[in-house]
Residue, then its C-alpha position, 0 to 999 in steps of 0.5 A: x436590735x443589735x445582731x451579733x455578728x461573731x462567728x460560732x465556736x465549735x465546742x470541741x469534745x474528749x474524743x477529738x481532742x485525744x485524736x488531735x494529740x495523737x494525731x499529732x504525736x504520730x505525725x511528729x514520729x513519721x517526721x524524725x523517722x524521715x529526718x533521722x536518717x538523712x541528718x545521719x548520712x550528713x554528718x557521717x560524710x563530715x565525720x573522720x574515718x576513725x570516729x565512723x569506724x569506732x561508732x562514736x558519730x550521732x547527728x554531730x559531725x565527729x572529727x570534722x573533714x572535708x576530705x571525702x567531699x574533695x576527693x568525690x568533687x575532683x577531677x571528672x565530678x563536675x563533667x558527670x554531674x553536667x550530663x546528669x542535669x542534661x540527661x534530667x532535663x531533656x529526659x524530663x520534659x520529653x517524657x512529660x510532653x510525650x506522656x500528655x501526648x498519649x494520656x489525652x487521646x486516651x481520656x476521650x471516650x468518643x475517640x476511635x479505637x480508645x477501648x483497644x488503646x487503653x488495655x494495650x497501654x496498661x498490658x505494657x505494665x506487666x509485659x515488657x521486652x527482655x533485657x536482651x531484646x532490649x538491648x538489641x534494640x538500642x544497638x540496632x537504631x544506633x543509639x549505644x553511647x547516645x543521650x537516646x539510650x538513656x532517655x528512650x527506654x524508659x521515656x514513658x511510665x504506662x503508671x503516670x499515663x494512667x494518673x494523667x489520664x485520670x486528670x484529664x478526664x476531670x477536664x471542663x469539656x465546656x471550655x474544650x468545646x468552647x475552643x473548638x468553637x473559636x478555630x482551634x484543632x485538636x492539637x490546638x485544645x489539648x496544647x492551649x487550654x488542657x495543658x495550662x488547666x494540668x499544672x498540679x498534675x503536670x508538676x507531679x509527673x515533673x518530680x516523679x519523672x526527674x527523680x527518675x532520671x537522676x537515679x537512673x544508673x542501669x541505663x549507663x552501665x548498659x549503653x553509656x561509656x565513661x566520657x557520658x556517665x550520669x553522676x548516679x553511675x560514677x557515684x556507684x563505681x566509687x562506692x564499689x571502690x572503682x578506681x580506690x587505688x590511691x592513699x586518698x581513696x583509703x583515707x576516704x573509704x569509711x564515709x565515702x558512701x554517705x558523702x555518695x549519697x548526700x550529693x545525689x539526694x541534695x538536688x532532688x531536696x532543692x528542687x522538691x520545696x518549689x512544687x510541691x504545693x502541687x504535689x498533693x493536689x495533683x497527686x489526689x487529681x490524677x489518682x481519682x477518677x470521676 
């Protein structure tokens, strides 16, 4: 007697079919509505400035030209750009390791004074120093026209605590017993079994936290002088028109903004493909508690 071995077809029926096509249509219409606007900005900051001013440019450039690239990329763009992936990078990995650092203690229950530790870190979240004090405090440790004042003030997000909280807290305990048992400490658990088990969440954090630095401009304005912008900041003084003295600046100005912020989001949208098969996973990970 011959068993058949093919697998069982699920008869689909009227309902779900309808939810699939509409499900499916809704997805597409989010997709555009994201796309759309971007697509916009590239081909508005390749465009000519008449066709911009006369609202003849669609998602085809109009009147082809490079001119605002060149007059954003010359002179000190580079330099701004360079300190931009110095300050993303340092900033980055010092927020994730000193993030880890507070959101694993405050995952252990049997840890001394944890119930004190966790509402004093959430009441950060809706209590913070003034910006005055703020400053103060900068210009008091010596940090003003430092890497220190752009990375230290915001070094650590109490939001993305909690999710890495979250995360650790889904943690074999068995496997951090286990290497207690072999000899390793405290430390020794945390850096050689729970942080390589926290990579879809550690890859999250990484985005959330280098978006962060990139955009960041506030920092600069308050601590930072020129020689030391990010390239947030220098793009900002270029759309409030700063230093458009020049007949290229006038040539430039109607499409000046599009070209600002194609070159701010480009390396965010590089960088974003390569993680982001951790992305959901850490996010659903660190945002659900068991």
């Amino acid at each position: 007697m011959s068993m058949n071995t093919k697998p069982m077809k699920v008869k689909e029926n009227l309902g779900y079919r309808v939810f699939t096509v509409c499900n499916t249509i809704i997805m597409v219409l989010i997709v555009i509505a994201t796309l759309f606007p971007f697509l916009y900005l590239v081909s508005q900051s390749f465009s000519s400035d008449k066709a911009i001013m006369a609202g003849e440019v669609g998602l085809i450039p109009k009147g082809f030209n490079i001119d605002t690239y060149l007059y954003v990329l010359k002179g000190e763009f580079l330099k701004y750009y360079g300190n931009t992936i110095i300050y993303t990078l340092v900033g980055t990995v010092s927020s994730l390791l000193f993030s880890a650092m507070l959101a694993y203690p405050m995952s252990k229950n049997e840890l001394k004074f944890n119930k004190f530790l966790t509402p004093f870190v959430i009441f950060t979240m809706y209590f913070g120093g003034s910006l005055i004090s703020n400053y103060i405090l900068v210009i008091s440790l010596h940090l003003k026209d430092t890497i220190g004042a752009f990375i230290l003030p915001m070094m650590i997000s109490t939001y993305y605590v909690i999710l890495m909280k979250s995360f650790f807290q889904g943690l074999s305990k068995e496997l951090e017993e286990a290497g207690e048992i072999d000899g390793l400490s405290k430390f020794g658990v945390f850096w050689r079994i729970a942080l390589p088990l926290s990579k879809p969440i550690m890859a999250t954090m990484t985005l959330f936290y280098a978006v962060m630095y990139w955009n960041n401009w506030y920092q600069a304005f308050l601590y930072l002088r020129k020689d030391h912008w990010p390239v947030a900041y220098f793009l900002q003084t270029i759309i409030r028109g700063a230093g458009a003295n020049d007949a290229d600046a006038q040539t430039v100005s109607a499409n000046i903004k599009s070209c600002a912020m194609v070159l701010t989001v480009l390396p965010i949208i590089c960088v974003y493909p390569f993680i982001q098969k951790y992305y959901v996973q850490g996010m659903m990970l660190g945002g659900v508690k068991e």
